[in-house]
N, C-alpha and C positions, 0 to 999 in steps of 0.2 A: 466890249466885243471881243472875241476869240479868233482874233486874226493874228497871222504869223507872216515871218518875213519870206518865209518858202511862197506862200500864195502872191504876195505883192511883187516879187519878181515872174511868179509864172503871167500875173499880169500884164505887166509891163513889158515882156517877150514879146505877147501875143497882139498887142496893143502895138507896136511898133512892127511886126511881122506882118498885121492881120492877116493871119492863118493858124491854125492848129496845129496841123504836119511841122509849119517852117517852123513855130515857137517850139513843139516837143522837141525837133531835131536841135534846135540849139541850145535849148536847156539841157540834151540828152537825155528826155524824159520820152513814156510813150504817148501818144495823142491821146488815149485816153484818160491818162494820170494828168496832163493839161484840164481835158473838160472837166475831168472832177473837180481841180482846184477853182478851177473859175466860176465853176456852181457853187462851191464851199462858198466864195465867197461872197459872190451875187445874193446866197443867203443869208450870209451872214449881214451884211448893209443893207439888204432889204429893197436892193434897186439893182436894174439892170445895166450891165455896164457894158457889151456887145449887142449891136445888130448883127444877126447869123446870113446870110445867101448862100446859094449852091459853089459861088464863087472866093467870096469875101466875107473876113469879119470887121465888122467895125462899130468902132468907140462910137457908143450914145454919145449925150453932152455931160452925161454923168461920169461915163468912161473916159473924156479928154479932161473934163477938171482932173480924175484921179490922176489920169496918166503924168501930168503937168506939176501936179504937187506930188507923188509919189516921186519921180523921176528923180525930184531935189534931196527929198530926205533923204534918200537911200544913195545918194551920191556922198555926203555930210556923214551916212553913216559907216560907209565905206570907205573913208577917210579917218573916221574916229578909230574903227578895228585896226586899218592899217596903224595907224601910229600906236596903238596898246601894242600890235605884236611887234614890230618896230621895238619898243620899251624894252617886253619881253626878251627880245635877243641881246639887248645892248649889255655890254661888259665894263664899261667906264661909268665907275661912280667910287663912292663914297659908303661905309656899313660903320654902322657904330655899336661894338657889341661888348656890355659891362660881363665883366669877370670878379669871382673871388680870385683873392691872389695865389691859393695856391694850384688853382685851374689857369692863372695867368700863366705861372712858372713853369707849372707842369703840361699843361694840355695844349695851349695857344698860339706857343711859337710854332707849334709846327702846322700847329691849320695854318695860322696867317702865312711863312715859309710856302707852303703846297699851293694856297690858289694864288699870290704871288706870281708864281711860279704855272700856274696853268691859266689865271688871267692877270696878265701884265699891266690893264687899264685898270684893276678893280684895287680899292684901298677900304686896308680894314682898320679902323683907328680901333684898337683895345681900350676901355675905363677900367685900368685894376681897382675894384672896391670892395670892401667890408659886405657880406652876404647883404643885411639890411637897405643898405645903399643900392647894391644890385637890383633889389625888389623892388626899391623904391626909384629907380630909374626908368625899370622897365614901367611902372606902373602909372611913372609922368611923361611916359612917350618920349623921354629925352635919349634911348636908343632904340637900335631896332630891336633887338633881342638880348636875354643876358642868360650867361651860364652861371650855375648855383648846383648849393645840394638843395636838392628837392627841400621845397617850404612847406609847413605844413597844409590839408587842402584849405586851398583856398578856389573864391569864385572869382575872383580877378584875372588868373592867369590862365594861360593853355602850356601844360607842362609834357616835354618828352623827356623820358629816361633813355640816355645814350652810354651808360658804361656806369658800374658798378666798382667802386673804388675802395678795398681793404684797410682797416686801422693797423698799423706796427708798432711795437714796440723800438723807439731809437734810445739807444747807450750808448758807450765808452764800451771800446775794445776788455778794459779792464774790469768790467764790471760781471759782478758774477751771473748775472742773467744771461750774459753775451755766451757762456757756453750751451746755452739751452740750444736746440733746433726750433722748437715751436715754443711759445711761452705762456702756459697758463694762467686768466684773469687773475688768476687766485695768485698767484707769483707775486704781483704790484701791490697787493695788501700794506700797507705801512711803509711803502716807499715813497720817500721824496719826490713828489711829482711834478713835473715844470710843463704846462699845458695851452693851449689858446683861449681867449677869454671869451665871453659869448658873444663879440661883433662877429667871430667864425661861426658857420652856420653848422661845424664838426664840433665843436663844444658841448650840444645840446645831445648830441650822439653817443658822445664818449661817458659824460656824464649818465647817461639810463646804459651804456655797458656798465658800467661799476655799480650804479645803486639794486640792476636786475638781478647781479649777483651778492648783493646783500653787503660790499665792499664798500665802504669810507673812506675816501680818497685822501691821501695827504698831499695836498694842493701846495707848494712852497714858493708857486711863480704862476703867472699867468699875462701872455704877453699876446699883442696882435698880431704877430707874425710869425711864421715858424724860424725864418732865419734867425729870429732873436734868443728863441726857445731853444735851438740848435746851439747856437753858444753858449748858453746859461749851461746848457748838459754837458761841453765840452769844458766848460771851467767846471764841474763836479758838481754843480746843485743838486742833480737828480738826472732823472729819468723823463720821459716823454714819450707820448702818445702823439700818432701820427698819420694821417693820407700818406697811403703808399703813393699817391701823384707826386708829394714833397718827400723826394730822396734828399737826408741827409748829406754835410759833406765828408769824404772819403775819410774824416780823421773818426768820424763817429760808424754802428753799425746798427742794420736793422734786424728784427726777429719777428715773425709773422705768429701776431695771438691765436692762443687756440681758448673756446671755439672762433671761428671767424665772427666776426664783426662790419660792416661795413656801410659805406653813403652812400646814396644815389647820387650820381650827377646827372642832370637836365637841363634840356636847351627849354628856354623860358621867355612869354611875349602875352603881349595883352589879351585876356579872353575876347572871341570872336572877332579880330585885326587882324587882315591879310597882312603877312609880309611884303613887302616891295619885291620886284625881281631879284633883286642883288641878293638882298640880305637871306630870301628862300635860296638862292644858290648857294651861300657861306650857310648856313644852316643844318644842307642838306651833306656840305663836305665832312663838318662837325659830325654829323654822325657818322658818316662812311669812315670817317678816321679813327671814330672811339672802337670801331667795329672792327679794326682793324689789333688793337691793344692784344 
């Protein structure tokens, strides 16, 4: 049947009123948008639910069962709404959101810092993990959402792009790239290269810059973190390829490739799975912050 909760309160108004005038005036409806409902719906059940008089309307015996069981649900359901929106405003909880590490290092302290800081009751526990991990976190419900570079399409997730993040060239002060301004792919040709192995999901990236340019990487190291790759270049090994998110430290420098290069980053969560209130709040800062870069 094609009944809605608009007609089952104009009911129940009228039914506890009986009158038309008194039920429009307090539903703030006009008396006739009243008698339509009550015919909508007389039709639609198939039975009539008022006696009419010049005076008075009043509930058949069909009209007092409804009015009697309607009364209950719509009290239970006005209980149920209240406490969703209730939900919906509450600020004290708990988000649990997987990170690669170098969106850990580079992106997260400052979201988690900012709402913090704008809600006091709200805790965001970070999972720094390996891209895969992330995926596979999100994909067993064991967070609410996770940040990655964009994975290839897939039908499991619901992906947004929130910031668009540059590869650099990190050296040694001393190295003779380091006088460049911008650094040509073609530059890195036969260079000792110290890079992340494919648990990063910037691996897969950097590798199709080099091969799209017809370029042979010389791969001398390959480590799961940039901080470790960071050092390998600061003890001489090579060179490195980099997320401008992971600024090297001050003892090393970066050089921006030309042509550009770059990952997606995306906020990431199970295809068709509402967020909770919370974690669509932290969600929503995540991007107003990448928007900000």
């Amino acid at each position: 049947m094609n009944i809605n909760l608009r007609q089952l309160r104009v009911f129940l108004a009228v039914a506890q009123q009986q009158h038309f005038r008194r039920a429009a005036e307090s539903l703030h409806l006009s008396q006739p948008a009243v008698s339509r409902q009550i015919a909508e719906l007389e039709a639609e059940l198939g039975v009539r639910l008022f006696d009419r008089t010049t005076r008075e309307v009043v509930p058949t015996e069909a009209g007092r069962y409804l009015e009697s069981a309607v009364g209950r649900v719509l009290d239970e359901l006005e209980g149920v709404l209240g406490h969703l929106h209730s939900e919906s405003e509450r600020r004290r909880g708990k988000v649990h959101v997987a990170s690669v590490p170098t969106l850990s290092a580079g992106l997260m302290p400052l979201c988690i810092a900012d709402c913090a800081q704008r809600y006091p009751e709200l805790t965001i526990q970070l999972h720094d993990q390996a891209q895969t991990l992330v995926l596979d976190s999100v994909r067993g419900g064991e967070v609410d959402f996770g940040v990655a570079i964009a994975p290839a399409a897939s039908a499991e997730f619901d992906v947004e792009r929130i910031l668009r993040d540059p590869f650099v060239l990190v050296c040694r002060p001393d190295h003779p790239l380091a006088r460049l301004e911008r650094v040509p792919w073609q530059k890195l040709r036969g260079e000792p290269l110290v890079l992340l192995d494919y648990s990063s999901g910037s691996r897969r990236l950097i590798d199709h810059a080099f091969a799209s340019r017809g370029i042979e990487a010389n791969i001398v190291q390959q480590t799961g973190h940039t901080l470790t790759a960071f050092r390998m270049v600061e003890a001489g090994l090579g060179i490195s390829v980099s997320p401008a998110l992971s600024p090297p430290p001050p003892s090393l420098i970066t050089r921006p490739l030309s042509p550009l290069e770059h990952r997606d980053i995306v906020l990431i969560k199970r295809r068709q799975r509402s967020l909770s209130p919370l974690a669509a709040l932290v969600w929503a800062r995540l991007r107003e912050r990448s928007a900000q870069r």
